[in-house]
Structures are given as structure tokens and as C-alpha cells.
N, C-alpha and C positions, 0 to 999 in steps of 0.2 A: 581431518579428512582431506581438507584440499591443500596441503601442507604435503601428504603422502603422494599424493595427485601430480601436483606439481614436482617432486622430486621422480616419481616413476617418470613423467613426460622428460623430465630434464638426460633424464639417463637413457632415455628412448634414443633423444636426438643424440645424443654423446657417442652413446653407441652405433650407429648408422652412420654418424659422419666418423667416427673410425673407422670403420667397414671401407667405406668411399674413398678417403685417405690412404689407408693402410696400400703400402707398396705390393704389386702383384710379384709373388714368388719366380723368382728365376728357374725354366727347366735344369734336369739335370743333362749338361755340356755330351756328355759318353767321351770325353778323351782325359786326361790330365794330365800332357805333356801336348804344350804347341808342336812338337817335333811331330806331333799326331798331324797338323793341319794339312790338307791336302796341297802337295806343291804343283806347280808355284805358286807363292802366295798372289792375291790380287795386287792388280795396281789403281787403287779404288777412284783416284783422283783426276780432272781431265785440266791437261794446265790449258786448253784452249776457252773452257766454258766460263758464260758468264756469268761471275757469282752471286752478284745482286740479281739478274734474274732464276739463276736458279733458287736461291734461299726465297727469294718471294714466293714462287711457283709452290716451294714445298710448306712454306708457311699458311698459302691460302688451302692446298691438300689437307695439310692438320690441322687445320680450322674447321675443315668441312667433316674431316672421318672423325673428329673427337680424338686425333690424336697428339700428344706432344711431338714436338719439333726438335729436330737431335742433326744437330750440324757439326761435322765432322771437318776438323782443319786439321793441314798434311800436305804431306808430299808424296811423289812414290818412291823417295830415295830413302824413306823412313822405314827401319825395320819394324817397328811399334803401330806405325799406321797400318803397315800391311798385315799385322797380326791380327790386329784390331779388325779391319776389313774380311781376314777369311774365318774368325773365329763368330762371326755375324752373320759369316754363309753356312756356317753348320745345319745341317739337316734337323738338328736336334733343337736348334737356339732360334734360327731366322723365322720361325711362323712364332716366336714369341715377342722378337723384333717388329716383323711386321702387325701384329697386334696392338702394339703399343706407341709405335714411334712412325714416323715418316725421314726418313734420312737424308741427307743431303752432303754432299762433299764439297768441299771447298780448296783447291789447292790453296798453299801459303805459300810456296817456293821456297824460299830460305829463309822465311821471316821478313818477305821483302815483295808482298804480293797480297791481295785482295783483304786486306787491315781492316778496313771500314766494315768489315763482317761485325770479325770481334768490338773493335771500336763501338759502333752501334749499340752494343749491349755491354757500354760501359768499362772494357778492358783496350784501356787507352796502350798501354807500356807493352813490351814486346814480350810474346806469349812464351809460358815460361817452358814449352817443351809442348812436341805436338806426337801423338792427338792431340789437339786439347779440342775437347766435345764442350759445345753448347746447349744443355737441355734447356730449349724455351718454350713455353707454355704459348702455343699461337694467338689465345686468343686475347690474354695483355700484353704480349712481347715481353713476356718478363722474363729474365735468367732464371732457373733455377735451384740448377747449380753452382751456383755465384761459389767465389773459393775452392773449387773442386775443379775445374777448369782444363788443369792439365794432369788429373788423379791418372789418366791412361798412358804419359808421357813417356810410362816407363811400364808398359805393358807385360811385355816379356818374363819381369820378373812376379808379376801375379797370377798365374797359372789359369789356364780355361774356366772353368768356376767362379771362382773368383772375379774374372772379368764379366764373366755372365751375372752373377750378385750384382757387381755393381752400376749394370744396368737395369739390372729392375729395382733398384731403390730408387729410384726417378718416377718409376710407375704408377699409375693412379687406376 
């Protein structure tokens, strides 16, 4: 009896911290061609801001609303950042965004500008293609996404959907 007990409990929590775990379903986008996104695209990134303050400001945000931290490094010269950028303003997508994530942009310039972001969370060596998004968990500062880093680098070629999936396997 307490054999059977202990396995229904066991399978209780199993199940529940699946639940908890398990990544929130990406909506469905309504386009499936970027040539769909409303022009001109954004220019998401401000090269005057500062980006240790802005990354903290959006770190203590999703520490307070329970949400993950999702930093965005780019340029606005980047055709992939901006797609990246207006496929996150979709009417269909951003209150799924905003649900989940607290965003934050970070210019990089050409690879040659606010480093210590990435650095900070361990990606010492020059970023292998930008975006590259950092999903970090505010409240250990932990990456992640570790190894995925620059999966959006090449945005373009993974159609609306798809870019939308791959922001909600981050999701908790």
C-alpha cells in the first residue's frame, strides 16, 4: 500500500513539474512570408543607450513580473535583427512576447561595442552572428540558452513560425 502511495505521489510531482516546465505554445504568426511584415522594418536598437543600464533595468522588470529576460544584440544595419524586431511587433505574436519575456536591445555595432553584455554570461569570443538573443532567467542570471545564442543569426531563412516556435521553447 504505501509502495503504491509513494509511486502515485511520485508521479503527482512528475507530472506538475512537467506542466511547470513544459514550454508555452507559440501563437499561430497569420503570415508565412517576412515579405508579409509591415515595412519598414524596425530599427529596434539605440546606439546612444546605455547598455549595462538598460540590461539591468530589464533584469530587475523580470525579476519582479516573473518573467524571463531576453536580450537582443544587433545593429540596425542587420537585416535579421530587423526581421527579428518586426516579427515580435506582430499583432498576433507580441502579447505572447509580452507575456513571457521582458526584452531589451542592446546595440553591438559591428562586433565592436557593449561586449561585456555577452561576456557577463560567459560568451567571451566574438558573437558568432547577430541577433544573437540571450535568454536569461533573472533571477540566477543564468543563460539559458547557452549554445543557441546565435540560432536567429540567420533569421531570414526560418520563416515567421518557426521564428515564433523558437521563441517559445524558452518559455516556462
Amino acid at each position: 500500500m504505501f509502495a503504491r502511495l509513494a509511486l502515485t505521489a511520485f508521479a503527482a510531482v512528475t507530472l506538475a513539474h512537467a506542466a511547470v516546465a513544459a514550454p508555452a505554445p507559440a501563437p499561430p504568426v497569420g503570415i508565412t512570408s517576412f515579405a508579409q511584415l509591415k515595412t519598414p522594418l524596425p530599427y529596434p536598437y539605440d546606439e546612444k543607450a546605455n547598455a549595462d543600464q538598460a540590461v539591468a533595468a530589464a533584469k530587475a522588470r523580470a525579476r519582479a513580473e516573473h518573467k524571463l529576460l531576453f536580450i537582443d544584440l544587433g545593429g540596425n544595419w542587420c537585416p535579421d535583427c530587423r526581421i527579428l524586431a518586426g516579427t515580435m511587433e506582430l499583432p498576433s505574436l507580441k502579447p505572447f512576447v509580452e507575456a513571457h519575456y521582458v526584452v531589451v536591445t542592446v546595440d553591438v555595432g559591428r562586433f565592436d561595442k557593449n561586449l561585456q553584455i555577452p561576456a557577463h554570461y560567459g560568451i567571451k569570443k566574438r558573437l558568432e552572428g547577430v541577433p544573437s538573443v540571450l535568454v536569461v532567467d533573472p533571477v540566477s542570471d543564468r543563460l539559458l540558452d547557452e549554445g543557441h545564442t546565435a540560432a536567429l543569426s540567420d533569421a531570414r531563412s526560418m520563416g515567421p513560425q518557426a521564428l515564433a516556435d523558437w521563441l517559445a521553447q524558452w518559455t516556462r
